[in-house]
C-alpha positions in Angstrom: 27.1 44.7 -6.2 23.8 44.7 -4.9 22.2 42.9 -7.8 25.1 40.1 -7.5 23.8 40.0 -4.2 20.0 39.1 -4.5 21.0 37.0 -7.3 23.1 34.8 -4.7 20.3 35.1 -2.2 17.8 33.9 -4.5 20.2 30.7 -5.7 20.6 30.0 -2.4 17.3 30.1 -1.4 15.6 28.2 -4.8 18.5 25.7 -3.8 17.3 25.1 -0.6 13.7 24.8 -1.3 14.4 22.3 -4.1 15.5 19.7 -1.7 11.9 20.3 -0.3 10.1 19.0 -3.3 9.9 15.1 -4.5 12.0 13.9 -7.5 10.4 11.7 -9.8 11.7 8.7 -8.5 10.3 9.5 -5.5 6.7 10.0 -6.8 6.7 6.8 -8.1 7.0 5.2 -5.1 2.9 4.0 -5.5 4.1 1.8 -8.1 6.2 -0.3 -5.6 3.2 -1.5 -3.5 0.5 -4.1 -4.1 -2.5 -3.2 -1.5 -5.2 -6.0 0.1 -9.1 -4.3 0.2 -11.4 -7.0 2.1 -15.3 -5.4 2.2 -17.6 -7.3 3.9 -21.2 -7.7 2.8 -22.7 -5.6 5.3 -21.8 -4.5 8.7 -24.1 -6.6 10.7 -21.9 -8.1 13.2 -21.6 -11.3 11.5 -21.0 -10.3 8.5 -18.1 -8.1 9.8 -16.9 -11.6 11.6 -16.8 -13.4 8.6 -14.7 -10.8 6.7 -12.1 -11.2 9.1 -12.2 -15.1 9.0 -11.6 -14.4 5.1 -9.2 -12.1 5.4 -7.1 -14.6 7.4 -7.3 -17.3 4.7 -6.6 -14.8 1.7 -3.5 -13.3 4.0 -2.4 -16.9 4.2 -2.7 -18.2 0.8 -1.4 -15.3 -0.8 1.5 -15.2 1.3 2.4 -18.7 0.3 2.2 -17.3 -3.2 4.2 -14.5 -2.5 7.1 -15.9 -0.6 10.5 -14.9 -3.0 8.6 -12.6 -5.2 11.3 -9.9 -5.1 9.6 -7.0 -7.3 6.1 -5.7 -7.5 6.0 -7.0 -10.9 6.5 -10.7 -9.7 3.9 -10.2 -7.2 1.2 -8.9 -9.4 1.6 -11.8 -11.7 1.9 -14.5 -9.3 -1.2 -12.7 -6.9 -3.1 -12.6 -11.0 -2.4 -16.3 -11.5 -4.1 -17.3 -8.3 -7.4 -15.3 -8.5 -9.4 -18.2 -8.6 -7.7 -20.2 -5.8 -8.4 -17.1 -3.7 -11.8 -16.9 -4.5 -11.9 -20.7 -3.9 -10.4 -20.1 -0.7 -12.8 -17.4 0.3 -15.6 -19.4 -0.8 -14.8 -22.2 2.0 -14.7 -20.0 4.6 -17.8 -18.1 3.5 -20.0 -21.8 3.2 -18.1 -23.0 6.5 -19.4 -19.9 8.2 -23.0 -20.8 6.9 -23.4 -17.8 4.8 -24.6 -17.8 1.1 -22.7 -15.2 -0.3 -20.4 -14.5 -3.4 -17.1 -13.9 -3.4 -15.0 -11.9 -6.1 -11.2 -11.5 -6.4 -10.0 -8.9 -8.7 -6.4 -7.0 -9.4 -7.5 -3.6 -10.5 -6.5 0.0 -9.4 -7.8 1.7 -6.1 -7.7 4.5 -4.7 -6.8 4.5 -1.3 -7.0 7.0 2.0 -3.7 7.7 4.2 -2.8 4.8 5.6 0.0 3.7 8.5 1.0 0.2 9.2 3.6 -1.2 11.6 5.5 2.6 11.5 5.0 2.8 8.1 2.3 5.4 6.5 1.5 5.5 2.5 0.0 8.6 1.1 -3.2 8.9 0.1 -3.7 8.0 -3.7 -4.2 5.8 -6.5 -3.0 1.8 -5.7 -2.3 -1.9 -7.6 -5.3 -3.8 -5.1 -6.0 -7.2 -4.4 -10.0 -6.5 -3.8 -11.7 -9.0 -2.4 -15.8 -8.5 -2.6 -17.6 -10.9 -0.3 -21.5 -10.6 -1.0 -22.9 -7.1 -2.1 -20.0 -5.8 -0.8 -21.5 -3.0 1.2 -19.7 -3.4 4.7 -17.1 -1.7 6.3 -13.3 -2.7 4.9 -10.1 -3.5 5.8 -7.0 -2.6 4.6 -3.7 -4.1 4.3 -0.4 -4.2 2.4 0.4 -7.5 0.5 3.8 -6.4 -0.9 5.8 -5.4 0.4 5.1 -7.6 3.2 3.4 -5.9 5.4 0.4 -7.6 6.9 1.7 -11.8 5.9 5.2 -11.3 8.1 5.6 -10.9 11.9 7.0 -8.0 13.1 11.1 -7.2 12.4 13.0 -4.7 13.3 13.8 -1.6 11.9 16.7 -2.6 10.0 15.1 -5.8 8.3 12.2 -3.6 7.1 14.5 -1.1 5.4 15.9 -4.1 4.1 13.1 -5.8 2.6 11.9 -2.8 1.1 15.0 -2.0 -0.6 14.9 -5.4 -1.9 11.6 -4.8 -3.3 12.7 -2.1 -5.2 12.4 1.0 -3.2 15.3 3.3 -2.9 16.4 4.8 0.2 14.7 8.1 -0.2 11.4 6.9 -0.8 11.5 4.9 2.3 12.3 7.9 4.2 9.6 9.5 3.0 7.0 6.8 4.4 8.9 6.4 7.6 10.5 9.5 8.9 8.0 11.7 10.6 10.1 14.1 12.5 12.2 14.6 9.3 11.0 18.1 8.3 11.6 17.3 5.1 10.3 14.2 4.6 7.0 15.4 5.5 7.1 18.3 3.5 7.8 15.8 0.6 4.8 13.3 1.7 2.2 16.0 1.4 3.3 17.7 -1.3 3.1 13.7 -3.1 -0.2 13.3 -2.0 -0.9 16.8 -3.9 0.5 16.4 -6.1 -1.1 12.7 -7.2 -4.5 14.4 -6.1 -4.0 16.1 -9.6 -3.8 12.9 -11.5 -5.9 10.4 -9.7 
């Protein structure tokens, strides 16, 4: 009897703790997002100025790119077709500013601290980046999240960001796990993600 007892303790308890730990599908929840990485020259002031001003024009024409791309997949290719119209884009900006400076757009892997954006925070780990390399690229960066849209739409509510990431191809548990801080659980499954990545990465 008391054997059958421990035994159901220990279910119970191995049961409990299970819910604790991230499935696969929800460990491949890096694969949903497409990140932005803007470094600046150098971080003399006006080279951290002119970042931003190319920031701004990259935001706006790869949103235009991006509007009714519905997966990450449609994103990277459209984001891959328009390298060179980024660059181009950059450039402008970079000669309108009265610099003499290079620009490079590439769509490579990063890996990227913890992040939060707009009540939404992404584990640290390895990303799909737009990186945009102004110069010698030896300033200070900035961060973003191209898709989903995070940094190229104004702020929604709640319910139309749960939304849009579901449309993207998220499922409801992986959202939770980026959103829901007071969840016990959910943050128990974040760090043990970002862990658990470290391994790989």
């Amino acid at each position: 009897m008391k054997k059958i007892l421990i035994l159901s303790v220990a279910v119970l308890l191995a049961a409990s703790l299970s819910s604790f730990f991230p499935t696969k599908n929800e460990m491949s929840l890096y694969d949903n997002f497409i990140r932005l990485h803007v470094i600046a020259n150098s971080d003399s002031e006006d080279d951290q100025a002119l970042k931003l001003l190319v920031r701004d024009r990259v935001l706006e024409t790869a949103a235009a790119r991006l509007t009714g791309t519905e997966s990450k997949e449609e994103a990277e290719a459209a984001l891959g077709e328009i390298l060179p119209e980024l660059e181009a884009a950059a450039a402008e900006v970079i000669d309108g500013a009265g610099a003499d400076y290079s620009v490079k757009a590439t769509l490579t892997e990063e890996k990227y601290p913890r992040r939060s954006y707009s009540g939404v925070t992404l584990p640290a780990g390895k990303y799909t980046s737009l990186r945009i390399m102004i110069g010698e690229a030896k300033g200070h960066n900035w961060w973003c999240v191209l898709f989903p849209r995070l940094c190229t739409q104004p702020a929604v509510s709640e319910d139309a960001r749960e939304e849009e990431f579901i449309e993207s191809g998220f499922t409801p548990s992986q959202y939770r796990i980026i959103t829901d801080s007071e969840n016990t659980r959910y943050v128990v499954k974040f760090r043990l993600i970002e862990i658990i990545k470290s391994f790989f990465d």
